[in-house]
Every structure is written in C-alpha cells, then in structure tokens.
C-alpha positions in Angstrom: -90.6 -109.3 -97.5 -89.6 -105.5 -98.6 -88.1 -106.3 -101.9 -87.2 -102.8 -102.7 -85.2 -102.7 -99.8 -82.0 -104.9 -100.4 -80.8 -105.0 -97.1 -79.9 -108.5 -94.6 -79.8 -109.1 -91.2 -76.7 -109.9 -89.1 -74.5 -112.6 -90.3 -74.1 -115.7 -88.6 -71.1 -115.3 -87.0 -72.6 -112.3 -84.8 -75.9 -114.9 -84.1 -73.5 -116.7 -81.7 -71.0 -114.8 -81.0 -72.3 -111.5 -79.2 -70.7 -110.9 -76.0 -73.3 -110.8 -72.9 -72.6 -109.8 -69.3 -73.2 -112.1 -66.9 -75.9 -110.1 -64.9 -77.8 -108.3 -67.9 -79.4 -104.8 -66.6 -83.3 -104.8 -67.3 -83.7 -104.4 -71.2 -84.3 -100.7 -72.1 -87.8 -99.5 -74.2 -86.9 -99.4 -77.7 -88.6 -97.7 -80.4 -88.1 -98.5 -84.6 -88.6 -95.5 -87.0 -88.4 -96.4 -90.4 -88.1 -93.6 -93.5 -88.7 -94.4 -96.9 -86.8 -91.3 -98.7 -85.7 -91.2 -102.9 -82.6 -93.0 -102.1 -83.4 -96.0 -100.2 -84.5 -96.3 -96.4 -83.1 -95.0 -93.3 -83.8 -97.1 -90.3 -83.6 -95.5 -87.1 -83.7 -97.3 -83.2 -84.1 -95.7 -79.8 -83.3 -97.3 -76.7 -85.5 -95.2 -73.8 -85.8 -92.2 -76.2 -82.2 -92.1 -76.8 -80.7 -92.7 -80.6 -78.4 -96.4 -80.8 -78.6 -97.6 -84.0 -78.6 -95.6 -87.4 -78.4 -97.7 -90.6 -79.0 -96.4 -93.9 -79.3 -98.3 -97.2 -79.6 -97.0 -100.8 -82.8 -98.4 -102.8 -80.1 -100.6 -105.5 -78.0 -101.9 -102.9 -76.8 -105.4 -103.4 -74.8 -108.0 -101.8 -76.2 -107.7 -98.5 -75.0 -109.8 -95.4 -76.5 -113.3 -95.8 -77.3 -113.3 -99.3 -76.5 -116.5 -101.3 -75.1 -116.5 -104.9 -73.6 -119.0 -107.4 -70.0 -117.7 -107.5 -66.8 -118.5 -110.2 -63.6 -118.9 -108.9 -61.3 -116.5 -110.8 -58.3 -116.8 -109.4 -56.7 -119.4 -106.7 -54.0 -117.5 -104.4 -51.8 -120.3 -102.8 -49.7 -117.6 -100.8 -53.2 -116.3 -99.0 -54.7 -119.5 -99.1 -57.5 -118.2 -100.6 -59.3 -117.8 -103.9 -61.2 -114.8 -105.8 -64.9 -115.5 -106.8 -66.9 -113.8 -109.2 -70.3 -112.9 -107.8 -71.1 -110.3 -110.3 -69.3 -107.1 -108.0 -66.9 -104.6 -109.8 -64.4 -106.4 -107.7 -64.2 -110.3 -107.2 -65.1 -111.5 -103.7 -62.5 -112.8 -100.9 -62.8 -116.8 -99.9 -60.2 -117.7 -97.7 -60.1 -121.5 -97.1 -61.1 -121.6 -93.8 -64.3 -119.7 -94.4 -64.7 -123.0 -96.7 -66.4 -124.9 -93.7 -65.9 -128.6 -93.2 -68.9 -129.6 -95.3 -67.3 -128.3 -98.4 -67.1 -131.4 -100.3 -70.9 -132.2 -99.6 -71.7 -128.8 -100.8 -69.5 -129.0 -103.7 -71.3 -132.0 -104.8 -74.7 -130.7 -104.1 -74.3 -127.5 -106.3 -72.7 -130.4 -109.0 -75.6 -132.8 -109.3 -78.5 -130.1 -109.2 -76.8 -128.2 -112.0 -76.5 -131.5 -114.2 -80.1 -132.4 -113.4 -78.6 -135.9 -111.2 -80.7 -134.3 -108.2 -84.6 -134.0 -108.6 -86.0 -132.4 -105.3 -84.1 -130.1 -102.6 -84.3 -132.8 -99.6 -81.1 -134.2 -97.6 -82.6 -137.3 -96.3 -80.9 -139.4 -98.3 -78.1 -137.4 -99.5 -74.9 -139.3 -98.5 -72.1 -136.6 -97.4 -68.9 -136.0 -98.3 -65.6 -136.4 -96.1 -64.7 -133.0 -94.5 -62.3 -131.3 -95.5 -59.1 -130.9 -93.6 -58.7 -127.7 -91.4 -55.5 -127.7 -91.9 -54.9 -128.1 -95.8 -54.8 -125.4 -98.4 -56.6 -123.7 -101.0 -55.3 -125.6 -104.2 -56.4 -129.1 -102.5 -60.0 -127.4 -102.5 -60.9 -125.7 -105.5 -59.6 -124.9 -108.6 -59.9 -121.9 -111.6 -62.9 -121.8 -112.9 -65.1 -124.1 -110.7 -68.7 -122.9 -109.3 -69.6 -123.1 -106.1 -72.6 -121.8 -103.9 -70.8 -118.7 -101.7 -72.5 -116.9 -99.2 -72.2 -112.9 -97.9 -70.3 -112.7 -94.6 -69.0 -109.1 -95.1 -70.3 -106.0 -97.3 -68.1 -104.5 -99.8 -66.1 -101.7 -98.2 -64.5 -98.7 -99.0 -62.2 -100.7 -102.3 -62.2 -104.6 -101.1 -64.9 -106.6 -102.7 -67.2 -108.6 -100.6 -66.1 -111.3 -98.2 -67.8 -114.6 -98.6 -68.1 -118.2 -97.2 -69.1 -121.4 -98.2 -70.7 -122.5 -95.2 -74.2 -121.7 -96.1 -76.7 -120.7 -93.3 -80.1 -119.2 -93.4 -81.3 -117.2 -90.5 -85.0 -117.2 -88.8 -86.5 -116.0 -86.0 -86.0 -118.9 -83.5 -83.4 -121.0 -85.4 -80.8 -120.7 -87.9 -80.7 -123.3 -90.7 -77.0 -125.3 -91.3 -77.3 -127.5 -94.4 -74.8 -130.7 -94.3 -74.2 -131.4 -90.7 -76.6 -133.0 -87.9 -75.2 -130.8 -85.0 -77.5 -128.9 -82.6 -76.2 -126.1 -81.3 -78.0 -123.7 -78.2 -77.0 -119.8 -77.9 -74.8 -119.1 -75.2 -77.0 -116.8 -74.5 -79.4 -118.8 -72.8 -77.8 -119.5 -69.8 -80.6 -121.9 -68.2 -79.2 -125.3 -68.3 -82.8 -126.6 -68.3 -84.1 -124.7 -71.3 -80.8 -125.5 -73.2 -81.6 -129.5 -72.5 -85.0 -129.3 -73.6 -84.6 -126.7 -76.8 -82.2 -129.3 -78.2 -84.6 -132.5 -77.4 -87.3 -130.2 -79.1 -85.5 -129.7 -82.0 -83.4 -132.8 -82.4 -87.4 -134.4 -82.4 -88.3 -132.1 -85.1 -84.9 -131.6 -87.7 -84.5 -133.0 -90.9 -82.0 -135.2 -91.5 -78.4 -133.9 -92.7 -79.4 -130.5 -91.4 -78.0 -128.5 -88.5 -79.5 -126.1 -86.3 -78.1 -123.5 -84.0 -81.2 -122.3 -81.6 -81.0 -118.2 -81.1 -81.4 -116.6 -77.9 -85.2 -115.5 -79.3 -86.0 -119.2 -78.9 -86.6 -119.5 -75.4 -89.6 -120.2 -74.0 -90.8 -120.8 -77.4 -93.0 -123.6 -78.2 -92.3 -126.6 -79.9 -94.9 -125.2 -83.0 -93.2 -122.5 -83.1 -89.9 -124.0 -83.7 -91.5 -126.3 -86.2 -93.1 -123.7 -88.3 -89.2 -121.6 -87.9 -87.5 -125.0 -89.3 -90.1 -125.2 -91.9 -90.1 -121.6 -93.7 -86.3 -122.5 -93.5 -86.5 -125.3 -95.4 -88.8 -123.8 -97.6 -86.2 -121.4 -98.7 -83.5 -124.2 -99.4 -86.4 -125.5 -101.9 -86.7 -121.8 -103.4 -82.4 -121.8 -103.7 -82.6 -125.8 -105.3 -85.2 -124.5 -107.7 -83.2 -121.2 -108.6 -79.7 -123.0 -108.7 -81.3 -125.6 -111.6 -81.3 -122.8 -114.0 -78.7 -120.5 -112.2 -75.7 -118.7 -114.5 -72.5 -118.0 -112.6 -72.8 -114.6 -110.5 -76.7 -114.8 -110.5 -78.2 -114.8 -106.3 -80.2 -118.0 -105.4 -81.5 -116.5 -101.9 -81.6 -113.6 -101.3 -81.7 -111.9 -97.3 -85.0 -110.3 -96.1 -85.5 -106.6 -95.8 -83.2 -104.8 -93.2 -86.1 -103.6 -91.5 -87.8 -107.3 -91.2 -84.4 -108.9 -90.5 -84.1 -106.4 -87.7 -87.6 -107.2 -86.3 -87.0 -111.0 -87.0 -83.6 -110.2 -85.1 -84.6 -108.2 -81.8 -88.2 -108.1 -81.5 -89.3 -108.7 -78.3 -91.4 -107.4 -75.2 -89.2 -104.1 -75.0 -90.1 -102.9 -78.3 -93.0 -99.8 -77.7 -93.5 -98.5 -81.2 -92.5 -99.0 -84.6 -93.0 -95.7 -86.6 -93.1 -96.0 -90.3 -94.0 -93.4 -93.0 -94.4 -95.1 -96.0 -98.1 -96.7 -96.8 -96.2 -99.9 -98.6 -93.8 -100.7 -96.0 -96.3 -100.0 -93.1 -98.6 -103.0 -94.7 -95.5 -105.2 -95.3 -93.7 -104.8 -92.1 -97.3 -104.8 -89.9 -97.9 -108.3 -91.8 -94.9 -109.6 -91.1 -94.9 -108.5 -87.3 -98.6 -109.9 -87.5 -97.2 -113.2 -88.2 -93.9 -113.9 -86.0 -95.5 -112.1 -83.2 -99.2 -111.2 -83.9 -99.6 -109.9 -80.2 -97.1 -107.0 -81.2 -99.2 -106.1 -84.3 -100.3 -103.0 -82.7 -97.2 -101.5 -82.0 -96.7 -100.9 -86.0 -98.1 -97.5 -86.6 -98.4 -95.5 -90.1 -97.2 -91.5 -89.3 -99.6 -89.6 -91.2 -98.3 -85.6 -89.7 -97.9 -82.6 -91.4 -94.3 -82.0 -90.6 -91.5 -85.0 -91.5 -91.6 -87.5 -89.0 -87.5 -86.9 -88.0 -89.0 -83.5 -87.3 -91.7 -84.3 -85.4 -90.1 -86.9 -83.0 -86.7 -84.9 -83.2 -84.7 -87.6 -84.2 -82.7 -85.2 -87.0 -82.1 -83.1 -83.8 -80.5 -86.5 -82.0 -78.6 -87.6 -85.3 -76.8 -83.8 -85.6 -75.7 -84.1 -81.9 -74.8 -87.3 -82.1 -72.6 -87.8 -84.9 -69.6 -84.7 -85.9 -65.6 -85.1 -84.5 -66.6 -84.0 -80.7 -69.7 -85.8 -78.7 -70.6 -84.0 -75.4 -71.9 -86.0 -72.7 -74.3 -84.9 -70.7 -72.1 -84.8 -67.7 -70.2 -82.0 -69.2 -67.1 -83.8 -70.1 -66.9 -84.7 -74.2 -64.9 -87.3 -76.4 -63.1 -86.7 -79.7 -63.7 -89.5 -82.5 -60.6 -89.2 -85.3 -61.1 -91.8 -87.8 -57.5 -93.6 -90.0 -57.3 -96.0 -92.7 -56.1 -98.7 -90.2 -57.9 -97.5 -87.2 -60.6 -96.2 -85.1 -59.3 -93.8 -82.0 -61.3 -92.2 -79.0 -60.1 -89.5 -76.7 -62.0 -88.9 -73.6 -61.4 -85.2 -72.3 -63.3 -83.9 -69.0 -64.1 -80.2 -70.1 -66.2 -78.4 -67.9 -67.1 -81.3 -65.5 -65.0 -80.8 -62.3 -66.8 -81.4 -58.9 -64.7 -79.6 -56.2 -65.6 -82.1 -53.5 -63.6 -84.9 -55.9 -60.0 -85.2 -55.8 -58.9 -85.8 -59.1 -58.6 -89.8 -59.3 -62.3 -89.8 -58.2 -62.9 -87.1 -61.2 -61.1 -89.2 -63.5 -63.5 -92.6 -63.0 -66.4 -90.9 -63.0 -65.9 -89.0 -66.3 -64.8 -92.5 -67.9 -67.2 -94.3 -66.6 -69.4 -91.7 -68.3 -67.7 -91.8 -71.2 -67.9 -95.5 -71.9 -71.6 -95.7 -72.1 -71.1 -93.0 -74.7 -68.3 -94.6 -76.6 -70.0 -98.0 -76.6 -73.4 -96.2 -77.8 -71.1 -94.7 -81.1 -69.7 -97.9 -81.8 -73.1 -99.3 -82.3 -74.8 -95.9 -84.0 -71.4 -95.5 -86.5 -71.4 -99.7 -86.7 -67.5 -98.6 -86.5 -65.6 -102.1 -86.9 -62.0 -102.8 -87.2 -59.5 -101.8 -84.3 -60.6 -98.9 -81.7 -58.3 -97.5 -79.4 -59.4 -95.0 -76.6 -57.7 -93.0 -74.1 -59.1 -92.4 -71.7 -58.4 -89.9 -68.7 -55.3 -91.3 -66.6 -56.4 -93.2 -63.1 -53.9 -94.2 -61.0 -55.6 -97.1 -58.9 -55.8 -100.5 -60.1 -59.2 -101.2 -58.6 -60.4 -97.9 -60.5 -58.9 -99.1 -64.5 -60.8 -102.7 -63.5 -63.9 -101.0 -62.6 -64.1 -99.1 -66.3 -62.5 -102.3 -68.1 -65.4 -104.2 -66.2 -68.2 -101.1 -67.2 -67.3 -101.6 -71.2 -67.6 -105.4 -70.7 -71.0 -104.6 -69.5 -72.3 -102.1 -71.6 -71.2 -103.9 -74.8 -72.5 -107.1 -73.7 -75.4 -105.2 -75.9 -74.0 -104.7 -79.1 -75.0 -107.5 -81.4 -71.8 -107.6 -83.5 -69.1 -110.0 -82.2 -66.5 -108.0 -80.4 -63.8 -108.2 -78.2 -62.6 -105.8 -75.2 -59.2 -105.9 -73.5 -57.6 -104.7 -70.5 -56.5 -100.9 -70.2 -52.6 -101.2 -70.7 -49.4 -99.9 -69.0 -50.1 -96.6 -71.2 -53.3 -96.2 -70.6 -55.2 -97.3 -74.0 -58.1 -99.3 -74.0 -58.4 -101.7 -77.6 -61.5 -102.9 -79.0 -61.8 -105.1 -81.5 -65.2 -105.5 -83.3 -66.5 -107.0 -86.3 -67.3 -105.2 -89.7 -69.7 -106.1 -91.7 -70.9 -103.3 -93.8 -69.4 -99.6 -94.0 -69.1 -97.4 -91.6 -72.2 -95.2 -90.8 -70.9 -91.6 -91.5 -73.9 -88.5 -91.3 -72.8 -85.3 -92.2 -73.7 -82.6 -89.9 -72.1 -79.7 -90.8 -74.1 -76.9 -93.4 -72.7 -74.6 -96.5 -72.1 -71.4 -94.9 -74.7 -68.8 -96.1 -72.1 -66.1 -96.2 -69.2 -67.6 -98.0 -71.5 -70.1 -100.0 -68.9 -73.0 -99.1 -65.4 -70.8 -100.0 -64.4 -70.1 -96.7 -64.0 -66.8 -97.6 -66.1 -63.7 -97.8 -65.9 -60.0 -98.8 -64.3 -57.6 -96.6 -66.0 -56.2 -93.8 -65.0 -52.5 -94.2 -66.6 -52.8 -97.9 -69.9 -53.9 -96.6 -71.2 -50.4 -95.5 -70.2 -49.0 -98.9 -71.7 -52.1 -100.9 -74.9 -51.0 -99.2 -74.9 -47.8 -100.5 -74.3 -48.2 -104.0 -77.4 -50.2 -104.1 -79.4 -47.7 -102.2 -78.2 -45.2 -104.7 -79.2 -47.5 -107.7 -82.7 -48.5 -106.5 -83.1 -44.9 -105.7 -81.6 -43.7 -108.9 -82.0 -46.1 -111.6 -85.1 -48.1 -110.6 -87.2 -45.3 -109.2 -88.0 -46.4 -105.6 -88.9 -43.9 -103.3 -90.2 -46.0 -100.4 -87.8 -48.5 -98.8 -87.0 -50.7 -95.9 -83.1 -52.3 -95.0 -83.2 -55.0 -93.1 -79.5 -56.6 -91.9 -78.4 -57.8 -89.0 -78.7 -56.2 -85.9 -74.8 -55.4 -85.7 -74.8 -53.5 -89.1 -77.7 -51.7 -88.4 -76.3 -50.4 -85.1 -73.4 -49.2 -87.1 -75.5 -47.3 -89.4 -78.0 -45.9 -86.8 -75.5 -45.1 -84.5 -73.6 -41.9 -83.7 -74.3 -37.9 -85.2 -74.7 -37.9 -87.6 -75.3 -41.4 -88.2 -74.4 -43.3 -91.6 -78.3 -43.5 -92.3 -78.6 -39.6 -91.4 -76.3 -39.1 -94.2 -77.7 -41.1 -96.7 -81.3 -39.1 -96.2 -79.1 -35.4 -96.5 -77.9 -37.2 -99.5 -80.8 -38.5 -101.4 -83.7 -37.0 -99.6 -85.4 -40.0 -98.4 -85.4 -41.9 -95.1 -84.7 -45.4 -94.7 -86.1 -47.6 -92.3 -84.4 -50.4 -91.1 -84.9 -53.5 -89.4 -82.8 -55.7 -87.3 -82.6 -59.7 -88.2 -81.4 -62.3 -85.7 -81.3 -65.1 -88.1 -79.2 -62.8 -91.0 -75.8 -63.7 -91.3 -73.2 -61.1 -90.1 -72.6 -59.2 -93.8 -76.5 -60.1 -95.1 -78.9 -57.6 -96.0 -81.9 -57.1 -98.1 -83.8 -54.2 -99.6 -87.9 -54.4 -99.5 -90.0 -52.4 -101.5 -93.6 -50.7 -100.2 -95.4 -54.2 -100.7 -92.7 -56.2 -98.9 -91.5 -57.7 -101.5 -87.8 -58.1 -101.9 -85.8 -56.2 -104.2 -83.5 -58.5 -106.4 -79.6 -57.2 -107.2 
C-alpha cells in the first residue's frame, strides 16, 4: 500500500454497473506510467500507445472514493430526505436515505455495540441482523441529530458540494468485493458464461463467511478457488482492522482507509493486456512491484524503474500527447476536429468536419464517417477528462435512419470500455446525442496553453513602429555609456531584414553614425519584437 498517496479505486457502483458490448473487440496493449512530482502523483495509461486515462492526485488528498469514516449527523433534511454528516470536510457530507442500504439497522447496531465495548471480536457469525429498512420510508424514521454512524465515500468533494456518502459499506479486492450484513452472492454481468457464473457462486457460497455478501468482479474468472479464498480473507482482514479502529474511533476520524490509486488501478484492470508499467520514483517502484508480485506474480516483470537522463513524460512523449489532447478544439486524425465547451450544468460536444472532405463521398456518406470518427474521440475524452454529469454532442446532420443507428450503435460500443457507469441514448429529432455518466471525483482539467514571452501574460505589447527606435537607444548607450566597441544583435529574422535591408540600410546608418559595425544574427525561436545585445565573449548584455 502507497500511503502517501491518498487516492481509491472505483466505487462500487461502477464495479457492477459498467456498460459492455455484447461482442467486445480484442482488448488493446496498455501501458501504466506513474510520476511521483512535489505535489502528489500523476498516473498516466495508454491503450496501444495512445493516452486514455489521466488522473492526478495532490500528495494531502483525502476523502477518496471508498474510504470509510465514523460520521455525525448534523442536520436531518426531511424535504430532501436526506441528512448532513460530519466527516471532518470544510463542508458536511450528503446521505440521502436511499444510499442508507437495507442493512441499515444491522449496521447501526454494529457501530453501537463495538463503541460501548458489548462486541469483543469483528466476526458476523453469530451476529443476529436487524429488520431492513423500508425503501420506501423517510429520513426522520432512520436517523436522528447527532447520532454516529459508519458512512462510506461514494463521490469526491467537487467544485463547492461536500462529499457524497453511503451507508452501505463495501470493501473492494481483486476478485471479490466484500458486503457486510447480507448473505447474497452476486456474479458480474460481465461474465457472460452461464457456466462460470454457476460455479463462481458454488465456489464462493462454499467459502463465505456467514452474514457477509459477495459480489464476484469480472477479474474473477477463471480464477481458482485459492485464489478467491485468499481475496475473501485479506477482505475480512480489513473489517478486523476497521472493528479494531472503530473501538477507539472519535466522530470524523477514517476507520479504512482505500488503497493507493495506482494499486487500486492495478487491483482494478490488471490483466494479460497490460505491457509495461513505467514508474520513476525508487519508493513506489518497490511498493507497486510488491504488490503486482503478489496478486499476479507472473506480471512482476512488467514493473520497471525509469532511470533516463531526460523526465520520463519527455522521453516517452507523453507531455506531447497530454498538450494535444486536452485544450477547447481536439483534431482527429482524420482531419475533421470537435469543440469541447464546458457549463455549470453541462458538458457539450460539437463535431465539425474541417478539412476532411473526400470528393468521391456525397455528403451523407461524409457526414457518418466523420462521426463515426469522432465518437472514438469523444468517448476517449470522456474517459481522459473523467467528464461526468450530462454530455450533449452534435454531431454532423445525417439524414438516413440506418446511418444515426449505426453511430448510436458505435458509442454503445466504444463506451462499453469506460469503467464508470454510464448511460447512452438515442440521437433525437434535433440531432443531439445525451450521455449521462457518473462523477465521482472532479473533472481532469490540464492547462495547455503558455505565458506569452512577448506580452508576459498582458495581452498587450509595445508598439511595433517603436521597436526599431528602442534598439537604438540601447546601441547608443552600450556604445556611449558602457564603452563597448565590439558587438553582435541578434532578433528575429523579420527585424533583422528590416534593418539590413534597403540603401542605405537602417544598420548602414547606425555605423555612419557611431563608427562601428554591427553584426547581426537572425533567431527562429525569438519572438517577433525580441532582441538581445552580446558582447565579444558572447555573453549577453543586460538592460
């Protein structure tokens, strides 16, 4: 575990939840680069050398998805049927009552007798549970001012809301994820073989403790029944670790906390289409090599320590990918490009063809294949930008029915890979497309754009027609005043074609002048009104 880096894995309502086509295409080479920098960590993920996922995480960051804390209820809202809980945040955390769970009453208890000492070990074999609570009642029949209760992170806090919780615990693992209070088994949708879903469930039914669930993840199949044991029993482990911490537990204060992102990732999607995992940090290479080591030891040599003399975003060119990627406009490669505007309510996408017209197309045919295109890209930004909330995109008018089914179809497909639960509807009579995905932590925003050099951030810069004269008043005080007699201009190559240009030429004037010749040199990489003065040792003159 990488406790420097406070960072989760997904929640469990994108465990069983994701959206997946029902003919996956073959799973793409991925590669994990992970940056250890002042601030934190920045994890990076390529799918077949092209940039998907971007998170970034600041070294103090708290209340990360999946953490578990001992909340106080500050205030009950019967009009939202919901309460505010204290969890130690600037702002008090959301519980609505249906994110209470149907075990509520059995966990209520729980937290109740190991706090008082009643309870003497962590176990639920003979715990006897409470009646559910009723899905349809209300907030004030639940909980009441002042009362703790065990709340877990479902949603980050963003932009001014305060975290989201949920009382219906769950702790995540490679193969399984742990459901205390309830005997169901439950088997991921994603595993489609009815044969491997029957005998997953007699596996783990043979193996579960009493009074806890299990929901089996998609990682699990083909996976040994030791394996699944040894999943359940780190699980359990934990719940020990969170009885043991909630005996002496003040309100607000975290009784489990998540593994590091970049482990919860690995735990998450390691598999056989992972190449490489880059890291450049000693620490984390030995922490993250060890863990990989022991959830999949044959994949312990894919965890490599970058040891170059440039950065490693330089030297695999990921900054290159990440300032192309991310900005208002994204090309795609085909030529065509999409605009990304961002609200306070919503996300929207325009898709625009550009340049990418192919005569022998009429213009329907033009108009699928540059949204077609363009989905791949737009479902590729949702994931890098982890955009959530509401995304509306228009894309380029098609006439044919056929034509808006096969594009609805295509962004069915391609986000049957994003791992946060989603939903895609229909293009409608105006030609808009709506997405609705989960949010779970903010928005991913990189900036890409640099301070100008010439107008140091102003937007504004000296005038042009003074340039020539600013020039040579400095010539004339480095002549004059400081005593130079050998000196070179350089500027770029615009100004000095003004001044070398013509008879007689600016610079033929200034050696009638002051009776010395100055050489000049042109530079590309000089912004339009730069220029610099150099002595006889090439050292620059300061002004």
């Amino acid at each position: 575990m990488l406790p420097f880096l406070s960072l989760s894995s997904d929640s469990l309502y994108a465990v069983h939840h994701t959206f997946m086509s029902e003919n996956p295409s073959p799973r793409p080479n991925k590669s994990l680069f992970v940056s250890n920098t002042p601030n934190g960590v920045e994890i990076v993920m390529f799918e077949d050398k092209r940039l998907v996922e971007l998170t970034q995480d600041s070294a103090d960051k708290e209340y990360s998805v999946g953490d578990i804390y001992l909340g106080k209820v500050k205030k009950v809202i019967p009009g939202l049927n919901a309460c505010f809980v204290d969890i130690g945040y600037e702002k008090d955390a959301f519980l609505h009552y249906l994110d209470l769970g149907p075990q509520f009453n059995s966990l209520k208890k729980y937290t109740e007798d190991v706090m008082s000492g009643k309870r003497k070990n962590s176990t639920l074999q003979h715990f006897r549970p409470e009646t559910d609570i009723n899905k349809d009642g209300t907030i004030v029949d639940a909980v009441e001012k002042g009362q703790l209760v065990l709340v877990q992170v479902v949603k980050e806090p963003i932009s001014t809301k305060g975290p989201r919780l949920s009382a219906e615990l769950s702790i995540a693992g490679r193969y399984v994820v742990l459901v205390p209070f309830t005997d169901s088994v439950s088997i991921s949708k994603k595993i489609s073989d009815y044969a491997e879903k029957k005998r997953l469930k007699q596996v783990v039914l043979g193996i579960k403790p009493k009074n806890f669930g299990i929901i089996v993840r998609t990682a699990a199949a083909a996976a040994e029944a030791e394996e699944l044991e040894k999943d359940i029993r780190e699980l359990i482990e934990k719940w020990e670790n969170c009885f043991k911490a909630l005996k002496t537990a003040k309100p607000a204060d975290r009784v489990i906390q998540e593994m590091a992102r970049t482990t919860g990732m690995l735990r998450d999607l390691l598999n056989d289409s992972f190449t490489s995992i880059w890291i450049d940090d000693p620490r984390t290479h030995e922490e993250v090599k060890d863990y990989v080591a022991t959830i999949a030891p044959e994949k312990a040599e894919i965890v490599k320590l970058y040891k170059g003399k440039t950065s490693m975003y330089e030297h695999f060119h990921i900054d290159k990918q990440i300032k192309a990627t991310f900005g208002k406009n994204v090309t795609i490669p085909g030529g065509a490009y999409i605009i990304i505007e961002h609200t306070e309510a919503l996300h929207v996408v325009d898709v625009n063809s550009g340049n990418r017209l192919k005569s022998e197309l009429d213009q329907e045919s033009n108009a699928i294949h540059t949204n077609l295109e363009a989905a791949e890209e737009i479902a590729r930004q949702l994931r890098l930008r982890d955009m959530g909330g509401i995304i509306v995109i228009d894309f380029i008018d098609m006439k044919k029915a056929s034509h808006k089914k096969d594009l609805y179809d295509k962004m069915v497909a391609i986000m049957a890979t994003d791992r946060a639960k989603h939903t895609v509807l229909p293009i409608s009579k105006f030609g808009l497309m709506q997405i609705t995905r989960q949010r779970v932590r903010p928005e991913i925003n990189v900036a890409i754009t640099e301070t100008c050099p010439a107008c140091e951030g102003t937007g504004t810069i000296q005038p042009s027609i003074l340039v020539t004269d600013q020039i040579e008043t400095n010539l004339r005080y480095i002549l004059t005043e400081q005593n130079e007699k050998k000196l070179r201009l350089h500027l770029h190559p615009y100004l000095a074609a003004y001044l070398t240009s013509g008879f007689p030429s600016k610079r033929m004037r200034w050696f009638m002048k002051y009776k010395v010749w100055i050489p000049i040199q042109s530079e590309n990489s000089y912004h339009m009104t730069e220029y610099h003065f150099f002595n006889s040792n090439d050292e620059q003159i300061s002004l």
